[in-house]
MARDO-610704 format. One record per residue (C-alpha): residue number from 1; residue in one letter; y negated, x negated, z. Coordinates in steps of 0.05 Angstrom, whole numbers. Layout:
MARDO-610704
num,residu,north,east,up
NUM,A,Y,X,Z
...
//
This chain:
MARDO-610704
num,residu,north,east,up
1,X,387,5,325
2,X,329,-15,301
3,X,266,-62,310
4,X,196,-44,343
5,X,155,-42,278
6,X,138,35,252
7,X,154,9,184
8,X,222,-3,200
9,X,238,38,249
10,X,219,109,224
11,X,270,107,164
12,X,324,89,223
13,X,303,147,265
14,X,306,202,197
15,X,364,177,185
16,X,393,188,257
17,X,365,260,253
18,X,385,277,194
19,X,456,251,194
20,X,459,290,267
21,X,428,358,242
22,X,479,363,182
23,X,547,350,235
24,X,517,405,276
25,X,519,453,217
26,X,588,427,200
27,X,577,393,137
28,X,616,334,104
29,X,547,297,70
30,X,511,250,103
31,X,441,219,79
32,X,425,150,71
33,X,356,131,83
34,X,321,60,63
35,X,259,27,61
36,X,225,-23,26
37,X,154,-33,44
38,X,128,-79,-11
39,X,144,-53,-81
40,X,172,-108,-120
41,X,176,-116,-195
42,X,235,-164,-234
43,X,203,-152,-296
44,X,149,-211,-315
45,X,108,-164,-368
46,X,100,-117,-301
47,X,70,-175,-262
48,X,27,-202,-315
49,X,1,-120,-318
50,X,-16,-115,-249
51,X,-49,-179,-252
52,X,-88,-168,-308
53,X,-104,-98,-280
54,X,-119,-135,-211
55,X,-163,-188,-241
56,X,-208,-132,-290
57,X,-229,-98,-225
58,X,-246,-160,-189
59,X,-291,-188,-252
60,X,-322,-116,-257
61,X,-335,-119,-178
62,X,-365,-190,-183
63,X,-404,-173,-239
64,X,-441,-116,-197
65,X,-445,-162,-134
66,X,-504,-202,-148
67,X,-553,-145,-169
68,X,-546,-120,-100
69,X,-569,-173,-58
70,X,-630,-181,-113
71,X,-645,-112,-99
72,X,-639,-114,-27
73,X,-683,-179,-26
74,X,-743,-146,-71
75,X,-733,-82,-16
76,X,-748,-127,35
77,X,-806,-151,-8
78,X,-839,-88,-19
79,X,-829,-68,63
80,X,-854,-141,74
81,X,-807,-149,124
//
């Protein structure tokens, strides 16, 4: 019913359950259950947000890079090591 992977298999298996518990207690519904692992986006304004979001945080975390092997160099400095 369904392939190996967790991701794609759990959805299958709720589904199964669910679907089973509601025919024991008589009732007419049934539940659909889907999955979609990577979120994805049509709108471009959305893409060019993450992105821009994405990019910030990576200049911020290169920006704070370099200090720390200066101060882990003058460490060793001080230990003379």
């Amino acid at each position: 019913m369904c392939s190996a992977e967790t991701i794609n298999c759990f959805p299958v298996l709720v589904n199964i359950l669910s679907n089973t518990f509601l025919r024991l207690f008589n009732s007419s519904a049934r539940i659909r259950v889907w999955s979609e692992p990577f979120y994805t986006t049509q709108s471009p304004e959305v893409k060019s947000n993450i992105f821009y979001f994405c990019l910030g945080h990576m200049l911020i975390l290169a920006a704070g890079l370099a200090p720390q092997f200066a101060v882990s160099s003058m460490e060793d400095y001080k230990v003379k090591s």
